[in-house]
C-alpha positions in Angstrom: -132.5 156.8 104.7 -128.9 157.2 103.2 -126.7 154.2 103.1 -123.5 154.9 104.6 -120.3 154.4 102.8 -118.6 151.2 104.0 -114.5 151.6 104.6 -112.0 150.5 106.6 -111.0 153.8 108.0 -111.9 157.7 107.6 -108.8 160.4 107.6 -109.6 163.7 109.0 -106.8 166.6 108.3 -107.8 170.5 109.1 -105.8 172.8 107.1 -105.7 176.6 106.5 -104.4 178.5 103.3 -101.1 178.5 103.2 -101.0 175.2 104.6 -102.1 173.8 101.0 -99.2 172.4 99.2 -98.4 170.7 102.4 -101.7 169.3 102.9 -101.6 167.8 98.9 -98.5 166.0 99.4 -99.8 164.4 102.5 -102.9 163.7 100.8 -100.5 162.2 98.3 -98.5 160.1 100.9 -101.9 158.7 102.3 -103.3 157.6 98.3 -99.7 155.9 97.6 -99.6 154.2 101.2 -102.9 153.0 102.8 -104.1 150.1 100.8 -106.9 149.7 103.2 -110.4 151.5 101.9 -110.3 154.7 103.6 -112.4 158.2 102.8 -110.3 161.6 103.9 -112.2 164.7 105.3 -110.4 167.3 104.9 -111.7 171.0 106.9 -110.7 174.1 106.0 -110.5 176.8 109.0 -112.5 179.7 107.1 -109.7 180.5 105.1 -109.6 183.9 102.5 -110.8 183.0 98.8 -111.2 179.4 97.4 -108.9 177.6 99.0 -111.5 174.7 99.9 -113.1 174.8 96.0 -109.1 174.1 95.1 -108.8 171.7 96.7 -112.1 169.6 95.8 -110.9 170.2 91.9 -107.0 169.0 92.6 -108.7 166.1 94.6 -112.0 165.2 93.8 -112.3 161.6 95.6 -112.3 163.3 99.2 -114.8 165.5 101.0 -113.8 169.3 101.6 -115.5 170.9 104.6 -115.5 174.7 105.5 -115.5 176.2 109.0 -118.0 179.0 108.9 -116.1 180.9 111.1 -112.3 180.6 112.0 -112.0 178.4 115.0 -107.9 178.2 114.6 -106.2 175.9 116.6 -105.9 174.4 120.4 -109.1 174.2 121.9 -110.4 175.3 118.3 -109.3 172.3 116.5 -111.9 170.5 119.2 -114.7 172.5 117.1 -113.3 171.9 113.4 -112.7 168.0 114.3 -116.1 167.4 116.4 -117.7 168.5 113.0 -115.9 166.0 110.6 -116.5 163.7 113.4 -120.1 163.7 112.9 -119.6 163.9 109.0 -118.0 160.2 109.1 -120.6 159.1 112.0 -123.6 160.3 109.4 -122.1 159.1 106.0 -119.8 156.4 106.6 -119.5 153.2 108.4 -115.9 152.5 109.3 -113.9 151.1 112.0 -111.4 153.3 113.0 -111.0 157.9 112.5 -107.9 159.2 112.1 -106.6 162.4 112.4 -103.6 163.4 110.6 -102.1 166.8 110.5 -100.8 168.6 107.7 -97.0 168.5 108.9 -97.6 164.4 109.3 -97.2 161.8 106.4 -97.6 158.6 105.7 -94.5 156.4 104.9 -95.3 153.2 105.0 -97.6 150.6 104.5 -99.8 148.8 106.9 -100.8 151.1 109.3 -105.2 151.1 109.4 -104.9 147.1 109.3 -102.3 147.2 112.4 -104.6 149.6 114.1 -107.6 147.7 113.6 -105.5 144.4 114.7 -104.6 145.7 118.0 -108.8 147.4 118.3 -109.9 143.8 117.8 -107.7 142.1 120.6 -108.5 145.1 122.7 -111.8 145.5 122.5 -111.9 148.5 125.3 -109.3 150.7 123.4 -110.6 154.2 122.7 -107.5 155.9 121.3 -104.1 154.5 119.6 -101.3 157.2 119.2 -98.1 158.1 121.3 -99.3 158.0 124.9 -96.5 157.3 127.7 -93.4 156.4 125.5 -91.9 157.6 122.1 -90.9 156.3 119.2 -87.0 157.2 120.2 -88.0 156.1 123.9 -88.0 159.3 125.7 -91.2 159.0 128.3 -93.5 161.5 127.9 -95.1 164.3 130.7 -98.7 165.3 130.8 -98.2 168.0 133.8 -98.9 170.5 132.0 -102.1 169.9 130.7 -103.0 167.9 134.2 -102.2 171.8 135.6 -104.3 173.3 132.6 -107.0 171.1 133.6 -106.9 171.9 137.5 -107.1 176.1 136.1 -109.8 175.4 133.8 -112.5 172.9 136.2 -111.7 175.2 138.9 -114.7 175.5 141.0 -113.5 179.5 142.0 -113.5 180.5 138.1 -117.3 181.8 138.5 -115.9 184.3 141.0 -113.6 185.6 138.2 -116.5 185.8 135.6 -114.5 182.8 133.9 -116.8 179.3 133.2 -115.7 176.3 135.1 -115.2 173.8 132.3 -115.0 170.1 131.6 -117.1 169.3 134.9 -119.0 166.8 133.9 -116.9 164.7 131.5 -113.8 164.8 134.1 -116.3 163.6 136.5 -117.2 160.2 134.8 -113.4 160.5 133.4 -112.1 160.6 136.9 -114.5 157.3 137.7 -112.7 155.6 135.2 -109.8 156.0 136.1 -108.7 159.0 134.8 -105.4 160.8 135.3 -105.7 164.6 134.6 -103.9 165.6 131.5 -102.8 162.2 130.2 -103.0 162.4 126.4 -101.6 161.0 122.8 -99.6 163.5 120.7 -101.9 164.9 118.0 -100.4 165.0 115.1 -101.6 161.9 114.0 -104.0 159.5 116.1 -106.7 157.1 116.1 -110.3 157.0 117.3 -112.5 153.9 117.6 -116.1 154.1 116.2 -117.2 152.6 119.1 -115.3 155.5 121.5 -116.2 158.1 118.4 -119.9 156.9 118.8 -120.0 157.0 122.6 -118.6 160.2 122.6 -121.6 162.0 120.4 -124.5 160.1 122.5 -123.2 161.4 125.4 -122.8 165.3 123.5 -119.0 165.2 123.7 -119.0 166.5 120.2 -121.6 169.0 121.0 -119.6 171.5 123.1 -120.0 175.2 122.3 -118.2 177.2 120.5 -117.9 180.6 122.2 -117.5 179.2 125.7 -114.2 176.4 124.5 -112.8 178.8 122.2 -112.3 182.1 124.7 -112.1 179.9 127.5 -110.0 177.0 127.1 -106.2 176.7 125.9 -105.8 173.0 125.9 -105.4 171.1 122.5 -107.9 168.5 120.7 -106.2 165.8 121.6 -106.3 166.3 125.2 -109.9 167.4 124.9 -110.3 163.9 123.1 -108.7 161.8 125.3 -110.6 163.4 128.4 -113.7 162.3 126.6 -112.6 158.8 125.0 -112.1 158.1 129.3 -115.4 159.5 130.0 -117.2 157.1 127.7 -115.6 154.3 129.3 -112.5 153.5 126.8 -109.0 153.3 127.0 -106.2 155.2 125.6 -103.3 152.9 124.5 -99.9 153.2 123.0 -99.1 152.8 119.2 -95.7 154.9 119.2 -93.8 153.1 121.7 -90.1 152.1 119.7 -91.1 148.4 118.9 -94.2 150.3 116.8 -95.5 152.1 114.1 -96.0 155.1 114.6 -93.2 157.8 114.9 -94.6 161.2 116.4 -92.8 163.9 118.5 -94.4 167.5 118.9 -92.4 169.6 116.7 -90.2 167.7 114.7 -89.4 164.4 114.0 -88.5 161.8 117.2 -86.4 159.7 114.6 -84.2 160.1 112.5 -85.0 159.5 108.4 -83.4 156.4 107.7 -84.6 155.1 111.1 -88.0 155.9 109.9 -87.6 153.6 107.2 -85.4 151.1 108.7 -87.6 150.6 111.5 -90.9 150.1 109.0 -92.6 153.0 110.6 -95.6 153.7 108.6 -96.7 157.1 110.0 -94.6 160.0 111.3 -94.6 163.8 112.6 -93.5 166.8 112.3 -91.7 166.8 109.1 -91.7 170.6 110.1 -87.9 169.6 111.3 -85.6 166.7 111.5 -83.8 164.6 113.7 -80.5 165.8 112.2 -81.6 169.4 111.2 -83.4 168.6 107.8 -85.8 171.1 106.7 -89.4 170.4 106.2 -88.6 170.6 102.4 -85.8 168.4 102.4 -88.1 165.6 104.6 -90.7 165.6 101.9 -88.8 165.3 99.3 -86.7 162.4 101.2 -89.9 160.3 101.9 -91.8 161.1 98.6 -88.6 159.6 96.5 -88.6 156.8 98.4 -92.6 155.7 98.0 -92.5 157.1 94.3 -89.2 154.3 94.1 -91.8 151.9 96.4 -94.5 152.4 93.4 -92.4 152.1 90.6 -89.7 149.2 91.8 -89.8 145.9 90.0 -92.0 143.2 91.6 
């Protein structure tokens, strides 16, 4: 029997091609940042040529995985994540998985030792990322994926040659108290081992692929947090303002110097900023300031 490798935390980030130069200066922002022992897993979506052999040269400390088949994203991402999932839970022993996307970045430090503060006096917690308040306060809506949900368990779908889905985990969800739809944002969030390892006894992680891809439209992270209350856990908030972690869907939900005034240590999308910034201008604002971080005296 393999021993597993002991760390604090493993990082899961799915990328596809032309995705890669973001995905190496995230990489970056995590080996400058987290302090903690952590392994990343990073899974690339079947992508033309040798993307993934690349990537294992330009960073040879981190594991590489390959889709055989191009599961892209929303309900797909469930299949490429359930697969690194079971990676960490046969090779590592760890206490918390992350999963980061390729338009988050690290930018500050302290975040896996906060998370694994709040899992220890919260011993029920499943899932830590933005659940019911923002970083910049705004409260967030689950409708529509609590309407998603209702279209895709519907009991009628048969009739329609469509598969009902999600029957049995919304179900037990439901018993524990359960409100359809409720979610974290997914661009970066965490996952107990305890929830991670719940969730592959009970074959949450063993879902197929031809009937979640064609069939369903709603994202990993809902997918994740339907599952994380079907085995029992919690989903809590690490985003709210007083927090550390800064995540809005599509760009970011503070502005750059609020990001680092306020010690956030995590944050997404970089894709845009608060004031308008470009994606390139964000990374090149947050990697001058940990290079400075790195090379300041003392």
């Amino acid at each position: 029997m393999t021993n597993k490798i002991q760390v604090d935390a493993v990082i899961f980030i799915p990328f596809i091609a032309k995705e890669y130069d973001m995905l190496i200066d995230t990489i970056d922002s995590i080996e400058c940042l987290v302090k903690e022992s952590y392994h990343i897993i990073a899974v690339d979506d079947c992508s033309d040529g040798n993307i993934h052999e690349k990537l294992s040269s330009a960073k040879p400390g981190i594991t590489v995985l390959r889709n055989e088949r191009k599961n892209g994203g929303r309900s797909g991402l469930y299949i490429t994540m359930a697969a690194a999932c079971k990676y960490a839970l046969d090779n590592f022993e760890f206490s918390l998985f992350m999963k980061m996307d390729t338009d988050a970045l690290m930018v500050g430090p302290g975040l896996i030792t906060q998370a694994a503060e709040y899992l220890a006096q919260n011993h029920n917690t499943g899932i830590l990322g933005s659940y019911t308040i923002r970083a910049d306060g705004k409260k967030r809506s689950w409708f529509k994926w609590k309407m998603a949900f209702l279209y895709e368990s519907c009991l009628l779908r048969p009739l329609f040659r469509k598969t009902a889905l999600w029957k049995d985990p919304l179900r037990e969800a439901l018993n524990h108290g359960y409100r359809r739809g409720e979610n974290v944002l997914g661009g970066a969030y965490f996952i107990s081992h305890a929830c991670l390892k719940k969730m592959a006894e009970k074959g949450y992680l063993d879902y197929k692929y031809d009937i979640i891809r064609s069939e369903s439209r709603i994202g990993d992270e809902i997918i994740y947090c339907l599952f994380c209350k079907a085995s029992g856990f919690e989903i809590h908030d690490f985003g709210k303002p007083h927090q550390t972690m800064a995540i809005a869907l599509d760009n970011l939900p503070l502005s750059k110097e609020a990001v680092l005034a306020g010690g956030k240590t995590v944050i997404h999308s970089v894709k845009l900023g608060k004031n308008g910034e470009s994606q390139a201008e964000l990374r090149r604002f947050f990697k001058n300031n940990r290079c400075q971080s790195v090379f300041s005296p003392g």
